[in-house]
N, C-alpha and C positions, 0 to 999 in steps of 0.2 A: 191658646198658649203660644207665645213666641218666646225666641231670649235676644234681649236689647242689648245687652254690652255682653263681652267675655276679657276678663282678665289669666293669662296666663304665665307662667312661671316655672324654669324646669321638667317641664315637660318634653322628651327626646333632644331636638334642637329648637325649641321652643325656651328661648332662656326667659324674655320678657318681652308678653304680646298683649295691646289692649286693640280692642273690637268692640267698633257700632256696628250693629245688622241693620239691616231691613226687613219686615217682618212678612218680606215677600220671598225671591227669588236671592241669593248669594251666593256668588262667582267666586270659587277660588282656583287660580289658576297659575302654574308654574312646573319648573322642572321635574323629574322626579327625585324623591329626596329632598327636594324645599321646603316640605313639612307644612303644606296641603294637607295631606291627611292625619297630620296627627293634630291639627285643629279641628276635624271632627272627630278623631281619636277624644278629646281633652272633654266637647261637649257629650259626647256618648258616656264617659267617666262622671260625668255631673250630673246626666240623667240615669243612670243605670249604678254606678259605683264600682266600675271596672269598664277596661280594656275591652279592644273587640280586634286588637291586634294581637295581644297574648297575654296569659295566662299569668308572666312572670313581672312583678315590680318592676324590679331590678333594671329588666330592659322597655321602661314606658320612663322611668327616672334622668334626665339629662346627668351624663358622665360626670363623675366625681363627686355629685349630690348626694344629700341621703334623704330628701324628698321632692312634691312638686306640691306646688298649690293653685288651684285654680276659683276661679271666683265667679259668677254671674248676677247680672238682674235678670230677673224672668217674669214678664207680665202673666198674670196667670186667668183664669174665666173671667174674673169679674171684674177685668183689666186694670187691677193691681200691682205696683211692680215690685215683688219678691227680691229679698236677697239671700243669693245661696256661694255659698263658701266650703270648701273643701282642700282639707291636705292627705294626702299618701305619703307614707315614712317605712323607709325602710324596716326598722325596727318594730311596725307594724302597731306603730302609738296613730290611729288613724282620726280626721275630726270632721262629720260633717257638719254645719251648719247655716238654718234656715232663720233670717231676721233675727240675729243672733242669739241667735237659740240652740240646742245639741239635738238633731234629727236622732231619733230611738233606733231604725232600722233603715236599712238600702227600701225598703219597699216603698217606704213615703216618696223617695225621692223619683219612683216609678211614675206613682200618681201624679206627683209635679208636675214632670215636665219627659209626656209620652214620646217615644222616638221610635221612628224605623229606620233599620240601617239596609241600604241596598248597596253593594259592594261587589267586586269580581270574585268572591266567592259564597255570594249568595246560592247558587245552585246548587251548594252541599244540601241544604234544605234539602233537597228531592231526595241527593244521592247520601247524605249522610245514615246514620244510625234514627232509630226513634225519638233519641232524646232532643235531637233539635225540632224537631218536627211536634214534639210534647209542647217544648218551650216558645214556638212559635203560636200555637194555638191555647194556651196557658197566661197568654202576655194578651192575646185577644177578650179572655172571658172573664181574667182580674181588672180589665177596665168596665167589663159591660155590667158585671153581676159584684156586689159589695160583700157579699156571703162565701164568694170563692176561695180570696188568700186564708181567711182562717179556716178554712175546709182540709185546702189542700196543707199546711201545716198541722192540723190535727190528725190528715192520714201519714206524712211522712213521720210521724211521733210514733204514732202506733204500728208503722210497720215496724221502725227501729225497734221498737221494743220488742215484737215478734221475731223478727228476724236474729235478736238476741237470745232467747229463749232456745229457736228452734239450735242455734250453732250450741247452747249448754245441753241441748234434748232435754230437756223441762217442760212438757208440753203436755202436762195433765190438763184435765178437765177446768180444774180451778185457776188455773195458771190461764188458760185462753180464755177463760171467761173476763178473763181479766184486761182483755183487750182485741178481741176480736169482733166482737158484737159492736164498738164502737166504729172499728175499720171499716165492718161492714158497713154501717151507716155514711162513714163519710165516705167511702169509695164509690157507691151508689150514687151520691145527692151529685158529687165529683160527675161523674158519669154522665147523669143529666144535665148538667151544668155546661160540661164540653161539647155533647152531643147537640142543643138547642143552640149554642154559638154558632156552631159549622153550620148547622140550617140556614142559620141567619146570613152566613157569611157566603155560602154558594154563590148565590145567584149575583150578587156583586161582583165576586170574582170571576165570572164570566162571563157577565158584561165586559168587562175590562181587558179580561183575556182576549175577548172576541176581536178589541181594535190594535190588538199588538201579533196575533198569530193566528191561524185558522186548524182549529184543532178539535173539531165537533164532536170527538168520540173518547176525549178525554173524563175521565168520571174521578171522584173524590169520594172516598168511605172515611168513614170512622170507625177506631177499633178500639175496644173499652182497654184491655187488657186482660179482659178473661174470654170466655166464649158469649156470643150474642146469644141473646135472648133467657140468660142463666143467670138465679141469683148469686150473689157473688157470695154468699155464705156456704152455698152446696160447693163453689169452688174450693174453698177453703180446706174444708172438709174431705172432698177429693183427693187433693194433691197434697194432705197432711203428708203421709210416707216420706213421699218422694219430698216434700220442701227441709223433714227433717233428716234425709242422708246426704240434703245439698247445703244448708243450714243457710236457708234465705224460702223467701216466699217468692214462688214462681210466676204468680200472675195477681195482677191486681192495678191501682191503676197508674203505678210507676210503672206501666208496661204501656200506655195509651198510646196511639199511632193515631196519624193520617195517610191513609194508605190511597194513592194514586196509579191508578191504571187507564191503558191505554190498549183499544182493541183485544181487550182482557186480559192481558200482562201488565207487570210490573211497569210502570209508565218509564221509568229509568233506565227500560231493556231498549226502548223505540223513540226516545227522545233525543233526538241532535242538543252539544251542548250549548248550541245555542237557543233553543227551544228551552231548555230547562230554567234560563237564567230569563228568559220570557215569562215563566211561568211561575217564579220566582217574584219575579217584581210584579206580577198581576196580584198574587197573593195580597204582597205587603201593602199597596196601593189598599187593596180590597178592607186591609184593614183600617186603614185613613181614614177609606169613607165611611166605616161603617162607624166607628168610633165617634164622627163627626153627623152620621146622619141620626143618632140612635141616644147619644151623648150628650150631645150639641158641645163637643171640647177635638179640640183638633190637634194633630198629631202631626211632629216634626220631624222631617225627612232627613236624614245625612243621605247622600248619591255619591259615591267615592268613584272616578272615575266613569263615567257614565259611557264616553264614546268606548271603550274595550269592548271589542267584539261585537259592536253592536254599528248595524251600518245607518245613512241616512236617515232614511224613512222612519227606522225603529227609534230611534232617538228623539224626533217631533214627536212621532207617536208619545213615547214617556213624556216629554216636558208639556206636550199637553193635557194628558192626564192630572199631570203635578198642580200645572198653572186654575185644572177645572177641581182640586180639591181645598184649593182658596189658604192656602195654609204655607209655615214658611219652609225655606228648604236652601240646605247647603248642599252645593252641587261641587265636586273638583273636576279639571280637566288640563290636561298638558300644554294646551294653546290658549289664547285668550278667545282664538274662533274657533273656533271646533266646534263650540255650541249657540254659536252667536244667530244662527240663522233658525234653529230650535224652536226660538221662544215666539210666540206674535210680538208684533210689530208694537202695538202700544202696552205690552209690559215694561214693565220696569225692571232691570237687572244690577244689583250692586257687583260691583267689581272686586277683586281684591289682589293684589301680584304677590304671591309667596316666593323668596328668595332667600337662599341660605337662613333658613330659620325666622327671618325679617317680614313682615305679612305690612303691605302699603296698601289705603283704599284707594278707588281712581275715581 
């Protein structure tokens, strides 16, 4: 998968921007506030159907607009070139469309066209809550396993439903019968699902770790959401009481982690922040390849800022890794060197100057 043109429109100071790529290496490089990054703000929106800079319309919308639209071709496996079209409206009349057609759900457009964002604050990963850490490894096993998304929305149906029950305290025999035998089922297969990806996903990630930091005592668990090695119906069953004086279900596997330790603590107690944001993008790397060794479909890199915090060495280090997963990738940086010396000598680098909202190739 690459994306060959972007058209954009109203998007921050993004009024009107058209864009060829390369389906290799993509330089965007300028001030800060030149809106660099809200050009892969725009393709992260086209791949995913939101923002990765915030939560709110209103401020992804260029002032005084009341939407934005942006547009792609996207070549896609069987080197096809896809047209994909999208508006965001305030008003919340939203439209995506694929070869002019109305895409049903955000999830399609997952499948389209896979992306990992590595950004300066990629390291929440580590230090965030579970849910990022869910969604990270969630975005891994919807690409490898076909059977997941409708797994995982069949258990988020039936928790809702429970979790409704349990805040009316309705929670007879017939009433659970009536949806927890199924939760249990899909929280289970769920379970398996996540757990056989992280297998997969190890030893990749540690390869890759190995050539960006040395950290031989780092380890990776996975945590279902209930207690290991317990059916998740005895759990149920357990914490009925207590899930109905809290009027929610306490564990299950909207509770899933990846849990990282270091020297037998919390890996986020002994991790310099730069170590984490190392280990951070060995992750998301690890998922490229795997996607790409396992799939045979590769996965589109946004790099936002790459040189922050990251010196010399670690820098090559990344952009060869990038260059050895053969796949394309928008990289920003403040200089147009900064990263110039990064890359080997006989790749190829498209250029791009972002200025006042205006994006020139070179």
């Amino acid at each position: 998968m690459s994306l060959q043109q972007l058209s954009v429109q109203r998007l921050r100071n993004l009024h009107q921007v058209e864009l060829q790529f390369d389906a290799g290496i993509n330089l965007l490089y300028g001030l800060n506030a030149s809106g660099k990054t809200s050009v892969l703000e725009a393709i992260h929106m086209l791949a995913l159907g939101r923002s990765f800079r915030s939560l709110k319309l209103a401020s992804v919308i260029g002032d005084g607009h009341i939407d934005c639209l942006l547009f792609a071709k996207v070549k896609n496996a069987q080197g096809v070139s896809d047209s994909l079209g999208m508006t965001r409206r305030l008003d919340g009349n939203h439209s995506i469309r694929l070869n002019g057609e109305n895409l049903g759900s955000v999830a399609e457009l997952a499948n389209l066209l896979p992306i990992q964002l590595i950004d300066p604050n990629s390291s929440s990963l580590i230090e965030a809550g579970p849910s990022v850490r869910r969604q990270y490894l969630d975005w891994g096993v919807y690409h490898h396993n076909p059977n997941f998304f409708s797994l995982w929305k069949q258990a988020q149906r039936l928790l809702k439903q429970r979790n409704s029950a349990l805040k009316r305290g309705t929670m007879s025999a017939d009433v659970r019968a009536s949806f927890d035998p199924g939760l249990v089922r899909a929280a289970e297969q769920l379970n398996e699902l996540r757990a056989a990806y992280l297998r997969l996903l190890e030893p990749v990630f540690f390869e890759l770790l190995s050539g960006l930091v040395d950290l031989p005592d780092l380890t990776l668990g996975y945590y279902s959401g209930w207690s290991a090695n317990r059916h998740y119906a005895d759990i149920l069953e357990e914490t009925l009481v207590r899930d109905l004086q809290l009027g929610y279900t306490q564990r299950g596997p909207q509770r899933a982690d990846i849990k990282f330790t270091l020297h037998g603590v919390n890996a986020v107690e002994r991790l310099s922040r730069g170590q984490q944001k190392l280990v951070v993008i060995a992750l998301k790397l690890a998922q490229g390849k795997l996607l790409s060794e396992l799939e045979g479909r590769k996965c589109v890199f946004l790099v936002d800022d790459l040189a922050a915090e990251l010196d010399w060495t670690h820098r090559q280090e990344i952009c060869k890794q990038l260059i050895d997963l053969e796949t394309q990738v928008f990289v920003t940086s403040v200089g147009a060197d900064e990263l110039k010396e990064c890359w080997p000598k006989e790749v190829k680098v498209k250029m791009f100057h972002v200025k006042h909202g205006q994006v020139s190739q070179e």
